[in-house]
TIVOZA-922779 format. One record per residue (C-alpha): residue number from 1; residue in one letter; x, y, z negated. Coordinates in Angstrom, 1 decimal, decimal comma, padded with zeros to 4 digits. Last residue first. Layout:
% residues N
k / r / x / y / z
NUM / A / X / Y / Z
...
//
This chain:
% residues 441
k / r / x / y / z
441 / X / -030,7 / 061,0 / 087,6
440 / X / -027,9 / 061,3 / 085,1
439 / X / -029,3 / 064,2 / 082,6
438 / X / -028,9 / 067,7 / 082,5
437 / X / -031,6 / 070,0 / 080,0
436 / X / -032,4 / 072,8 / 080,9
435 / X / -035,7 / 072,7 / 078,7
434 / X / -038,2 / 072,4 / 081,9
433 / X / -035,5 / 068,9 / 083,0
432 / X / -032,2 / 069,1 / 084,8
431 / X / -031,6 / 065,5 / 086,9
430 / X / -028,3 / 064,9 / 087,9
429 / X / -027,0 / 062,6 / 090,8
428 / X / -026,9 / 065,3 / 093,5
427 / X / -027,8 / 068,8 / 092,3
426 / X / -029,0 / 071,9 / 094,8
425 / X / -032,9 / 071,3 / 094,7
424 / X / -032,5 / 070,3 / 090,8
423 / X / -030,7 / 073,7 / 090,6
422 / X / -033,4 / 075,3 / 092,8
421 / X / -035,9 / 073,6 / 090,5
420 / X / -034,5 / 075,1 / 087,2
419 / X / -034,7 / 078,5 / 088,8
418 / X / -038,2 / 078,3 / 089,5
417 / X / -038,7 / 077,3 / 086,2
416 / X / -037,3 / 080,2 / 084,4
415 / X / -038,6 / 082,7 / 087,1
414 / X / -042,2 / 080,8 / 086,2
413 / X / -042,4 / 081,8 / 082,6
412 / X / -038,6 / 083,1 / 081,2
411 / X / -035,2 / 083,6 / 082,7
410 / X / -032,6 / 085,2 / 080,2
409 / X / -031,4 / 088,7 / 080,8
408 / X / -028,2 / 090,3 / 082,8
407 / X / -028,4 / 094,3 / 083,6
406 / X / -026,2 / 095,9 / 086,6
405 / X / -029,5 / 095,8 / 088,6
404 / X / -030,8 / 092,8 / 088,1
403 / X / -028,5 / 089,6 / 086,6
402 / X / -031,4 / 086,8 / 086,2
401 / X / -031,3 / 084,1 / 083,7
400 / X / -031,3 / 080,3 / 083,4
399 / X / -030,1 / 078,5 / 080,9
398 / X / -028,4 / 074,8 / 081,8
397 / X / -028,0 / 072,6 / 079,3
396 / X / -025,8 / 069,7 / 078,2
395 / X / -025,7 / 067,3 / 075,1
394 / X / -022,6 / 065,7 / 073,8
393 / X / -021,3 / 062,8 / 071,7
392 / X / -018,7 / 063,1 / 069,3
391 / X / -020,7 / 061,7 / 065,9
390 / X / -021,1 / 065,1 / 064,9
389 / X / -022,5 / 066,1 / 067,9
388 / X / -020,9 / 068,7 / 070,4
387 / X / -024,2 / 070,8 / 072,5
386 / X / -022,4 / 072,3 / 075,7
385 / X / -024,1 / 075,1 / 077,5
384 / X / -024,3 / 076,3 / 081,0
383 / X / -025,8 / 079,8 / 081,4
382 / X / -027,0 / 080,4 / 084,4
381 / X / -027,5 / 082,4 / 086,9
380 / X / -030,4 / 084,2 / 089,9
379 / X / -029,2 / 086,8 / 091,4
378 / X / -030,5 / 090,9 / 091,8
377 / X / -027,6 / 092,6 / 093,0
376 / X / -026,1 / 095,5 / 090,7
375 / X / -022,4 / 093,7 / 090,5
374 / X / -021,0 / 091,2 / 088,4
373 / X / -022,4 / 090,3 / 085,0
372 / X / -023,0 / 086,4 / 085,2
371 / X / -022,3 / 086,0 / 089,0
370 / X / -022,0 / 082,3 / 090,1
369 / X / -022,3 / 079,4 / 087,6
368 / X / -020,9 / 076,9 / 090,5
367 / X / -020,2 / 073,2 / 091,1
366 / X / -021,3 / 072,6 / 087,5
365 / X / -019,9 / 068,7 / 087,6
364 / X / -021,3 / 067,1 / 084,4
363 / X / -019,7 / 063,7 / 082,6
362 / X / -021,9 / 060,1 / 082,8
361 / X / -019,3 / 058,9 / 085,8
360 / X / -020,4 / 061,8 / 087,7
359 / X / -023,1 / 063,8 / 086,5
358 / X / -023,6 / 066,3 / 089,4
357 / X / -024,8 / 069,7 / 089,5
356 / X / -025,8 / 072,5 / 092,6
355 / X / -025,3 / 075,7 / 093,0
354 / X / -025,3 / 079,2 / 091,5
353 / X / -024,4 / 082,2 / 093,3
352 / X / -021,6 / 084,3 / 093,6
351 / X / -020,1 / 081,6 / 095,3
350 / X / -016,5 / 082,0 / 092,7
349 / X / -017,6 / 080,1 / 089,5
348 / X / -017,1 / 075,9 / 088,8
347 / X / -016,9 / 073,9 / 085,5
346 / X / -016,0 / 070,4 / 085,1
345 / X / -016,6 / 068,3 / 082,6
344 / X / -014,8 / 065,9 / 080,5
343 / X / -011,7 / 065,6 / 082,4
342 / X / -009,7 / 062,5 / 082,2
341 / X / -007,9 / 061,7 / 085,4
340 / X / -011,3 / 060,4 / 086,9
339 / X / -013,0 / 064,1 / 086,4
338 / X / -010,5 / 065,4 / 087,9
337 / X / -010,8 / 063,6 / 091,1
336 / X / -014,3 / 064,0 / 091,3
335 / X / -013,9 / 067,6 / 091,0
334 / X / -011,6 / 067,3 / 093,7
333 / X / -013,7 / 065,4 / 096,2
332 / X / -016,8 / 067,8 / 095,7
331 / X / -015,2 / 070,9 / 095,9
330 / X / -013,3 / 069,7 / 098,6
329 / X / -016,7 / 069,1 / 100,6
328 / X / -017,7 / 072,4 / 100,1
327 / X / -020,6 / 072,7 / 098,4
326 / X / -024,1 / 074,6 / 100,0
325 / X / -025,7 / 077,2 / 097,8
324 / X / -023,7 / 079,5 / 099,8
323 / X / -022,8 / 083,3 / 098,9
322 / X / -019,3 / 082,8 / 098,3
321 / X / -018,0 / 079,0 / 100,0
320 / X / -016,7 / 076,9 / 096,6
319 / X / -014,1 / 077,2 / 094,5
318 / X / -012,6 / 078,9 / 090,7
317 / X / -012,6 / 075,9 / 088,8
316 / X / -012,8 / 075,4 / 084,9
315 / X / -011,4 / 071,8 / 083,5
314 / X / -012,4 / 071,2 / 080,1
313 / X / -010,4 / 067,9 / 077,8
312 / X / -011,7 / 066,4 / 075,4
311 / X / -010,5 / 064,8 / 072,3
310 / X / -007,0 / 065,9 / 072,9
309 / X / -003,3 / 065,2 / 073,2
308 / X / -002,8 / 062,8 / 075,6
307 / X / -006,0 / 064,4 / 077,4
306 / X / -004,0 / 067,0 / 077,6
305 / X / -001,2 / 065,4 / 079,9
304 / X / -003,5 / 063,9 / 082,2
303 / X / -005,7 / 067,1 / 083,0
302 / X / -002,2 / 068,5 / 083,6
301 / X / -001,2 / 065,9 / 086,2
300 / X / -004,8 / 066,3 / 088,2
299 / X / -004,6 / 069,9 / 088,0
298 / X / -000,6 / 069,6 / 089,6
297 / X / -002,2 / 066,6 / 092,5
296 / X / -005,1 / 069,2 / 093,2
295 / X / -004,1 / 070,7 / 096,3
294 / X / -005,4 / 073,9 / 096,7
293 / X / -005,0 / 073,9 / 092,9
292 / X / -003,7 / 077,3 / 092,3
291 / X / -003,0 / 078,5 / 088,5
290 / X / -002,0 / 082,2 / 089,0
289 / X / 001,0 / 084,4 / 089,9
288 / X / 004,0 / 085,3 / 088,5
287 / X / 007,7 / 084,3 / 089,5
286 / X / 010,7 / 082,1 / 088,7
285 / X / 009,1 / 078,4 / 088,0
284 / X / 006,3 / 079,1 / 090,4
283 / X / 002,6 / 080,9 / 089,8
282 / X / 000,7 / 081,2 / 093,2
281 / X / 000,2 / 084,4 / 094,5
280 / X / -003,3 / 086,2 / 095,5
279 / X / -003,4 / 086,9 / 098,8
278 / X / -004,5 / 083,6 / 100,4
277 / X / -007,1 / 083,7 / 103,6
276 / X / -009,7 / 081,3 / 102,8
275 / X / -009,2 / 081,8 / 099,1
274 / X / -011,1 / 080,0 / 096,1
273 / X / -009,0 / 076,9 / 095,6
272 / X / -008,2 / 078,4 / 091,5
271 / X / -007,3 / 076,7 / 088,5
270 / X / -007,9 / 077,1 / 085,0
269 / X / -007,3 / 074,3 / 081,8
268 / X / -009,3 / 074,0 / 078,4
267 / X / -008,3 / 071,4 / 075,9
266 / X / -011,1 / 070,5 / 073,2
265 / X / -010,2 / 069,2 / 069,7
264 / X / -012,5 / 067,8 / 067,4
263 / X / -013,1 / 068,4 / 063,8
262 / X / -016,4 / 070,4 / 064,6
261 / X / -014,0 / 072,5 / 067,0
260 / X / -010,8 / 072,8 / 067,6
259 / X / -010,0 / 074,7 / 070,3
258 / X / -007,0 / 074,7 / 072,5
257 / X / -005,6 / 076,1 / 075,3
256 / X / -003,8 / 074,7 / 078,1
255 / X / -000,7 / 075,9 / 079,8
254 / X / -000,9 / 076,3 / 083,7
253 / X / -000,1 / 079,7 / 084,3
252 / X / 002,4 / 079,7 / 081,7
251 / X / 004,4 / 076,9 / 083,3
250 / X / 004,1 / 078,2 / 086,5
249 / X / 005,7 / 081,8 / 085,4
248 / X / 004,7 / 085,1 / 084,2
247 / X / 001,5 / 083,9 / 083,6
246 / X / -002,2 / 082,8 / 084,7
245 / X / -005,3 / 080,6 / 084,3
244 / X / -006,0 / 080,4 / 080,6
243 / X / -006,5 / 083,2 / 078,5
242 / X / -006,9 / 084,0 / 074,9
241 / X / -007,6 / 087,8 / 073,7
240 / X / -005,4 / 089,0 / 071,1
239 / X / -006,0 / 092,9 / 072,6
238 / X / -002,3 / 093,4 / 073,0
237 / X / -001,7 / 089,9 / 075,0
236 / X / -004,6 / 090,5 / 076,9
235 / X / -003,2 / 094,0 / 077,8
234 / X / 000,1 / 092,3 / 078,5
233 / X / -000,8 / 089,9 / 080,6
232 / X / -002,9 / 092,8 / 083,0
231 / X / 000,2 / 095,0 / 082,9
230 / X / 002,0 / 092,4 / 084,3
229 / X / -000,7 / 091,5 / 087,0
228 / X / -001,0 / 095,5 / 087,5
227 / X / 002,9 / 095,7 / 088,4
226 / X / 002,6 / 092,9 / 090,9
225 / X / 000,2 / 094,0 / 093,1
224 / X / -003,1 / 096,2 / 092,3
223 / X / -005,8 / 093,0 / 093,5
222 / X / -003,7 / 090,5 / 092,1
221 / X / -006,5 / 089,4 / 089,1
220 / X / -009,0 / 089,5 / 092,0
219 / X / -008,9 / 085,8 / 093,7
218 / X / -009,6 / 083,3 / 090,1
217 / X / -007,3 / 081,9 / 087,9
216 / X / -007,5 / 084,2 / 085,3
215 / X / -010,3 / 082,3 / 082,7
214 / X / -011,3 / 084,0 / 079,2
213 / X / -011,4 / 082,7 / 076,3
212 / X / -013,6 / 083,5 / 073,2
211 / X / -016,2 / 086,0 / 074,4
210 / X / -018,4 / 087,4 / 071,7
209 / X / -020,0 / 089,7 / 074,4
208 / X / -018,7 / 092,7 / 072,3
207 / X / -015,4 / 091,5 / 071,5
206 / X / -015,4 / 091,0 / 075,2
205 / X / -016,1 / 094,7 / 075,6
204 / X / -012,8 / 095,5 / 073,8
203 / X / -010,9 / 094,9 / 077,1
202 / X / -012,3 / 098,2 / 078,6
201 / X / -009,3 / 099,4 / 076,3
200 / X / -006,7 / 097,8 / 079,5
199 / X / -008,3 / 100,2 / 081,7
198 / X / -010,2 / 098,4 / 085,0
197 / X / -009,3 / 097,4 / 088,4
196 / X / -011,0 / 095,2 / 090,9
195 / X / -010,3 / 095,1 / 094,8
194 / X / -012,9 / 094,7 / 097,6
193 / X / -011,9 / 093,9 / 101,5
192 / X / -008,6 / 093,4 / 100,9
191 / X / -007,0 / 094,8 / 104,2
190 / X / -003,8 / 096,0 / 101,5
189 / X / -003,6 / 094,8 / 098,4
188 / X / -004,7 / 098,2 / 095,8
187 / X / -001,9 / 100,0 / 094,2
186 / X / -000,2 / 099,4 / 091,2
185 / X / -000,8 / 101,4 / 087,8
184 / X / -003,5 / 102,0 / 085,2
183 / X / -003,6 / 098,1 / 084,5
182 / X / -006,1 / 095,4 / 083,7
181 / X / -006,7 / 093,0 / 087,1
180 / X / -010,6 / 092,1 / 087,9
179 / X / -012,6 / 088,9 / 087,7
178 / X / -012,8 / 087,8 / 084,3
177 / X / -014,5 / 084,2 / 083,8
176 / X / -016,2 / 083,5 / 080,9
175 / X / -015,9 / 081,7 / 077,5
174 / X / -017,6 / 081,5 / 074,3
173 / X / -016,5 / 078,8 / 071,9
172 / X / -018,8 / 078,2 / 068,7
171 / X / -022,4 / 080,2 / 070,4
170 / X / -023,5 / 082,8 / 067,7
169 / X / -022,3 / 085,7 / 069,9
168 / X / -023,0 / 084,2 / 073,2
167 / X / -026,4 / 083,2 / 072,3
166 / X / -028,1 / 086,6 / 070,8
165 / X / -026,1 / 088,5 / 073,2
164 / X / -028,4 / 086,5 / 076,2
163 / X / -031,0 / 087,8 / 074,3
162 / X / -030,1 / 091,2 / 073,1
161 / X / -029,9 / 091,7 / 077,2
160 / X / -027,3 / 092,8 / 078,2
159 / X / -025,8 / 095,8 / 080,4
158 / X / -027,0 / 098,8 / 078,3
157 / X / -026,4 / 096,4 / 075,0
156 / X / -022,8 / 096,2 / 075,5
155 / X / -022,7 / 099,6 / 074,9
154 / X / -025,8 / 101,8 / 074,5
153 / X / -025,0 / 104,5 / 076,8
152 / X / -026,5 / 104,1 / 079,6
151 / X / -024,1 / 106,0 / 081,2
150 / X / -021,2 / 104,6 / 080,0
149 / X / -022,3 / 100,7 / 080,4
148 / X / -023,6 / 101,9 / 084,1
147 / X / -020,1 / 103,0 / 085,1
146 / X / -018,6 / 099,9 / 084,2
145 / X / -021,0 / 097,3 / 086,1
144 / X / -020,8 / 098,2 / 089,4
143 / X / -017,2 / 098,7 / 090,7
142 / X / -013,7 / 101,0 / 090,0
141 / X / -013,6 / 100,7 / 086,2
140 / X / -013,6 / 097,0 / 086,3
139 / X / -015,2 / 095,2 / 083,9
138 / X / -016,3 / 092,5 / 086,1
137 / X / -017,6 / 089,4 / 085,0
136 / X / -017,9 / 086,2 / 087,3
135 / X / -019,9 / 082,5 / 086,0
134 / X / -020,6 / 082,0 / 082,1
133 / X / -019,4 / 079,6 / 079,3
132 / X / -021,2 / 078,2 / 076,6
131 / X / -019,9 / 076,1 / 074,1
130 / X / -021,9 / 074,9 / 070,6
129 / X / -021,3 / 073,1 / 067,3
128 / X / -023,4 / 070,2 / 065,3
127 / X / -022,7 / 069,7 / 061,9
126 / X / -020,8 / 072,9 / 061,6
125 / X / -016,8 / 073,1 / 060,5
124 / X / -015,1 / 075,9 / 060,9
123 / X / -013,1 / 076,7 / 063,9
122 / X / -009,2 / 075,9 / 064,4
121 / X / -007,5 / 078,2 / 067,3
120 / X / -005,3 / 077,0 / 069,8
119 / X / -002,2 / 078,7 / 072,1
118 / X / 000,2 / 079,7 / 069,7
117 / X / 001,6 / 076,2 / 068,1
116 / X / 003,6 / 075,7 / 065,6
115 / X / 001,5 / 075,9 / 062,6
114 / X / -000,9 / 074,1 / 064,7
113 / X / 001,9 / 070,9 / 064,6
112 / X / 001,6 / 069,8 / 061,0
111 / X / 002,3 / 066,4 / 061,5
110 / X / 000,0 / 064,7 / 059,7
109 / X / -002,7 / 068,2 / 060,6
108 / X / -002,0 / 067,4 / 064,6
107 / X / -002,7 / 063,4 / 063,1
106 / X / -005,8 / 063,8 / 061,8
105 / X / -007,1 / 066,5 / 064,6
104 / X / -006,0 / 063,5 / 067,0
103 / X / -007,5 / 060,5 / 065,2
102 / X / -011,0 / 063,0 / 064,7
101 / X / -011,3 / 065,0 / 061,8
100 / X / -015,0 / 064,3 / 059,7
99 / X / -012,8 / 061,9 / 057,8
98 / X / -014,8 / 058,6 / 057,3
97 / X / -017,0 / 058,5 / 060,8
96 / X / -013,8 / 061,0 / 062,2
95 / X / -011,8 / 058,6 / 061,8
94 / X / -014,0 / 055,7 / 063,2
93 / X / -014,9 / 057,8 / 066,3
92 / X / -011,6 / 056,4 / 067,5
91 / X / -012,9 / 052,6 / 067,8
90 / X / -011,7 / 049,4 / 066,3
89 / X / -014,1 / 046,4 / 066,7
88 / X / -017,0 / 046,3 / 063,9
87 / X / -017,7 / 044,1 / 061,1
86 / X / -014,8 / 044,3 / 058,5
85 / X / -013,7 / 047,6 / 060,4
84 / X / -016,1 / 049,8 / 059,3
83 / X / -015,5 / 048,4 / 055,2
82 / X / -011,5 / 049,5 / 055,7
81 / X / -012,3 / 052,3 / 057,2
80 / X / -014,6 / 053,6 / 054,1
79 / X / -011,9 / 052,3 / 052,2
78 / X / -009,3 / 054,5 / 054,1
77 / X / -011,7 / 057,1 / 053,8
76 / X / -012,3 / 057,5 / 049,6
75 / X / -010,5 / 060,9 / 049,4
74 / X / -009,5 / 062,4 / 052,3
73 / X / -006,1 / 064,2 / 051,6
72 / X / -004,5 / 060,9 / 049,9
71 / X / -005,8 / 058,4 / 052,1
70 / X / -004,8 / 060,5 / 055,2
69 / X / -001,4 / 061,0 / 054,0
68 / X / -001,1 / 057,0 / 053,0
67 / X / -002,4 / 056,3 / 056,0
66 / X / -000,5 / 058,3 / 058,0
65 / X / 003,0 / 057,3 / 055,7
64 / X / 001,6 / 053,6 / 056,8
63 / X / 002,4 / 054,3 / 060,4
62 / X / -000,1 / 054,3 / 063,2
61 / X / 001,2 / 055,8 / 066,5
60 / X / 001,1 / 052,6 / 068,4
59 / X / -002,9 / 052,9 / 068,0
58 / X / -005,3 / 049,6 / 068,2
57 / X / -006,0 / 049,6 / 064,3
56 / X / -006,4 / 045,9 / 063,2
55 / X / -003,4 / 045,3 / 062,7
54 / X / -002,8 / 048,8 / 060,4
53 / X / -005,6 / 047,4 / 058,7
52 / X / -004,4 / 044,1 / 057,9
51 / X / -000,5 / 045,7 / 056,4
50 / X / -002,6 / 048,6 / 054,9
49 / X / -005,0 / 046,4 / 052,4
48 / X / -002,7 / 044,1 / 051,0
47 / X / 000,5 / 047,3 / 050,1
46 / X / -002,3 / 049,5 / 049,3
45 / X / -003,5 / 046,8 / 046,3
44 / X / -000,1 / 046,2 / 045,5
43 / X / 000,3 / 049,8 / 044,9
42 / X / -002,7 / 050,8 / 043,4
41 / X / -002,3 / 047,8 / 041,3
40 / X / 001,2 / 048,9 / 039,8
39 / X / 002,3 / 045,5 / 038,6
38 / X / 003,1 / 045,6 / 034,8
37 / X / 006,6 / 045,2 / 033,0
36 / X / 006,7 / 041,8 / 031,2
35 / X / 006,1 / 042,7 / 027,3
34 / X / 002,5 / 041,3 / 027,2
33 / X / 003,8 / 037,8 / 029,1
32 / X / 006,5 / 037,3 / 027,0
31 / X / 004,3 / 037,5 / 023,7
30 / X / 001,9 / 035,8 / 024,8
29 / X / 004,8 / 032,9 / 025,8
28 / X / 006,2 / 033,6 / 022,6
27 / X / 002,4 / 032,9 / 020,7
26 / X / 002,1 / 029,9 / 022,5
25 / X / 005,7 / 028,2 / 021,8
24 / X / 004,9 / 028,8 / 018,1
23 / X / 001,6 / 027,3 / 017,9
22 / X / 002,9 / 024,5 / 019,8
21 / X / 005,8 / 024,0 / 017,4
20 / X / 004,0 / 024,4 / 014,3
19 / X / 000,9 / 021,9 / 015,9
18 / X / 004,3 / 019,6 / 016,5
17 / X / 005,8 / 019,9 / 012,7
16 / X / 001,8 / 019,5 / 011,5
15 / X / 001,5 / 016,3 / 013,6
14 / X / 005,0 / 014,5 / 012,1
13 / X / 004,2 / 015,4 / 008,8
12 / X / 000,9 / 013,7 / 009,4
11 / X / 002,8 / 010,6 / 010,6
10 / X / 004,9 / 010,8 / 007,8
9 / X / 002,2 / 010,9 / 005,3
8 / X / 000,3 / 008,0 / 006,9
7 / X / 003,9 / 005,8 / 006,7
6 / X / 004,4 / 006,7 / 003,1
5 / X / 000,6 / 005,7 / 002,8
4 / X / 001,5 / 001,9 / 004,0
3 / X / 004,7 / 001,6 / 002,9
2 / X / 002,8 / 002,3 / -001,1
1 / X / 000,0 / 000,0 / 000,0
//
C-alpha cells in the first residue's frame, strides 16, 4: 500500500511539474507575441489592395505614388475604385465617378503641370457646365457694327440683345471668332476687297460679351500687313484675352488652349482653308501668320497630340463658299478627317451664313455658324451650344437668332422654327428637334 501511494504521489508530482511547465511556456509565448513590434495595417492593407488594382488599371502611366497621391487628396476614392472595379471592366470615367477629376485633370494636378503652363484656365466646378461659341464678329472701327455701339450709346447692350447676353455671360467657356486685325498702324492689303481694323481698347467689348477665347485663324487678321498683326498679338496679350489661331511663329499659331472644365479638360485648336485667292500668311518656324490647314495633314497631327493630353479635344474651322448654304466638298472630307484623329466636334464660320450639321461617328460637324455680330444685314445664326455632364457625356444645341441691322437677338415663334428647319434642310445625318436639339438622324 505504502509503494502503491508513493507511486500516486509521484505521478501527481510528475502532472503539476508539466501543468507548471505548460503554464509557463504559454504565458512567454503571450508575452512574446504582445512585445513583437506591430504590422502597420494601413500599410499592408495598401500594399494588397494597390499591387491588384494597379493590374487591373489599363494605363502605363499608373504608379503607386498616383495612388497614393490620389488616395491621400481624395478621401475614400481608391476604395470607391476598388468596389467599381470588382464588377465592372476598367474605364476612364471611373476617376472621375470617385474623384470628380478626370485620369488627366488627376494626373495634370500629380504632377503639377498648370503651374507651368500659360495657355489653360481651371473653372469651378458645376454639376453640369456649358460652351457656346458664335460665328464672325467684327469690332472693327472702320465697318458696321462699331459705329452703331457709339451711337446708340448703350454699350454692349446697343448691339445685343439682353438675351443673347443673358447666355454668353452665364455660359462656362464663351468663345467666338474675331474677324478684324487690332492696331493703329499698317496700311490696308492691296485689291482686298474689304479690310478690318479696330483700336486695341475696342478689345474691352469682349469682357462685355463674356467672351472667353477668341479664334484668329480666319482671312481679316492680315488686313493692315505685318505691323497691325503684331500689334494685334500684343493688344490681346495686354488685354489678357486667350486666342488660338495665330502667332509670331508656327508653333504659336498652332498651340492649343485649354479649359478645364467640370473636372475635365477641353483642348481647343484654330485653323483656316477659307481663301480662294491667299493673302493672308501662313505661320512658319521664322515668321507670322495664322493657323492654315489647306491641307489638313498639320490639324490632323495636332488634334493627335492634344487628345494625348485631354478629355476632349475642339477643332474650330474657318471654311466653306461665303454666302452659300451649299458645303464644299473639302469641308466635308476634312472635318471628317478630324473628327477620326480624335476631335470631339468640329466647329465651322467664314459663309456668312449658317449651313448645314452632321453627327459623324456620334460627334457634331457645325459646317458653318456664319455672321453672329458682323455687319447691318439681316441673317439668320445660331448659337451652338455644348451641355458637359457630370458623368462626361454631352448634349448639343443649336439656338437660333437673327442679326438685323447691326443688332443680334434670339429667334422666337415661327422665325425660331423656321430656322430650325433650314438647318435640318442643310444637315446630313443629324436631326435638330423644336428645342435645338442635334441628334444622329
Amino acid at each position: 500500500m505504502k509503494k502503491k501511494k508513493y507511486k500516486l504521489k509521484k505521478k501527481v508530482k510528475v502532472f503539476f511539474v508539466l501543468v507548471i511547465i505548460l503554464v509557463i511556456g504559454v504565458l512567454s509565448l503571450l508575452l512574446f507575441l504582445n512585445n513583437k513590434p506591430k504590422e502597420n495595417k494601413t500599410s499592408k492593407n495598401k500594399t494588397s489592395s494597390v499591387e491588384p488594382l494597379i493590374t487591373k488599371i489599363k494605363e502605363d502611366s499608373i504608379t503607386q505614388d498616383f495612388i497614393d497621391y490620389v488616395d491621400k487628396n481624395y478621401s475614400g476614392s481608391i476604395d470607391e475604385l476598388e468596389k467599381l472595379l470588382e464588377d465592372n471592366e476598367y474605364n476612364r470615367n471611373m476617376w472621375h465617378e470617385v474623384t470628380g477629376n478626370s485620369y488627366i485633370v488627376l494626373n495634370d494636378l500629380y504632377n503639377d503641370n498648370y503651374s507651368k503652363m500659360d495657355n489653360i484656365k481651371v473653372l469651378d466646378k458645376k454639376e453640369n457646365s456649358t460652351l457656346t461659341f458664335v460665328g464672325d464678329v467684327s469690332l472693327a472701327d472702320n465697318w458696321r457694327i462699331i459705329p452703331k455701339y457709339d451711337s446708340r450709346g448703350k454699350g454692349i447692350k446697343g448691339v445685343l440683345s439682353d438675351d443673347i447676353l443673358n447666355i454668353m455671360t452665364t455660359t462656362d467657356v464663351m468663345v467666338a471668332n474675331s474677324e478684324f486685325t487690332v492696331s493703329e498702324r499698317g496700311t490696308a492689303i492691296p485689291d482686298k476687297q474689304y479690310t478690318f481694323r479696330a483700336k486695341p481698347e475696342r478689345l474691352k467689348i469682349y469682357d462685355e460679351m463674356g467672351v472667353d477665347l477668341v479664334t484668329l485663324a480666319n482671312n481679316h487678321v492680315y488686313d493692315y500687313g505685318r505691323d497691325a498683326f503684331l500689334d494685334m498679338l500684343d493688344a490681346f496679350k495686354e488685354y489678357k484675352i486667350p486666342n488660338i489661331g495665330a502667332g509670331h511663329n508656327k508653333e504659336e499659331a498652332e498651340k492649343e488652349y485649354y479649359f478645364v472644365v467640370n473636372g475635365y479638360k477641353i483642348g481647343f485648336l484654330s485653323a483656316s482653308r477659307a481663301e480662294k485667292y491667299q493673302l493672308t500668311p501662313g505661320a512658319t518656324d521664322n515668321s507670322e501668320g495664322i493657323f492654315l490647314c489647306y491641307d489638313p495633314t498639320d490639324m490632323i497631327n495636332r488634334i493627335k497630340e492634344v487628345k494625348e493630353n485631354s478629355d476632349y479635344v475642339v477643332a474650330i474651322i474657318h471654311f466653306g463658299w461665303e454666302d452659300h448654304h451649299e458645303l464644299e466638298p473639302e469641308q466635308i472630307s476634312s472635318a471628317r478627317e478630324y473628327i477620326n484623329a480624335g476631335a470631339d466636334m468640329v466647329v465651322g464660320h467664314h459663309a456668312h451664313t449658317l449651313q448645314g450639321v452632321e453627327m459623324y461617328n456620334d460627334k457634331p460637324i457645325i459646317y458653318n455658324l456664319g455672321n453672329f455680330l458682323f455687319n447691318q444685314a439681316t441673317v439668320e445664326t445660331a448659337l451652338f451650344q455644348v451641355q458637359l455632364h457630370n458623368d462626361g457625356t454631352m448634349d448639343y444645341y443649336m439656338i437660333p437668332a437673327l442679326q438685323k441691322d447691326c443688332f443680334t437677338d434670339t429667334a422666337g415663334g415661327q422665325l425660331k422654327q423656321k430656322i430650325i428647319n433650314d438647318l435640318n434642310s442643310w444637315s446630313q445625318y443629324a436631326q435638330i428637334d423644336e428645342n435645338g436639339k442635334i441628334s444622329k438622324k
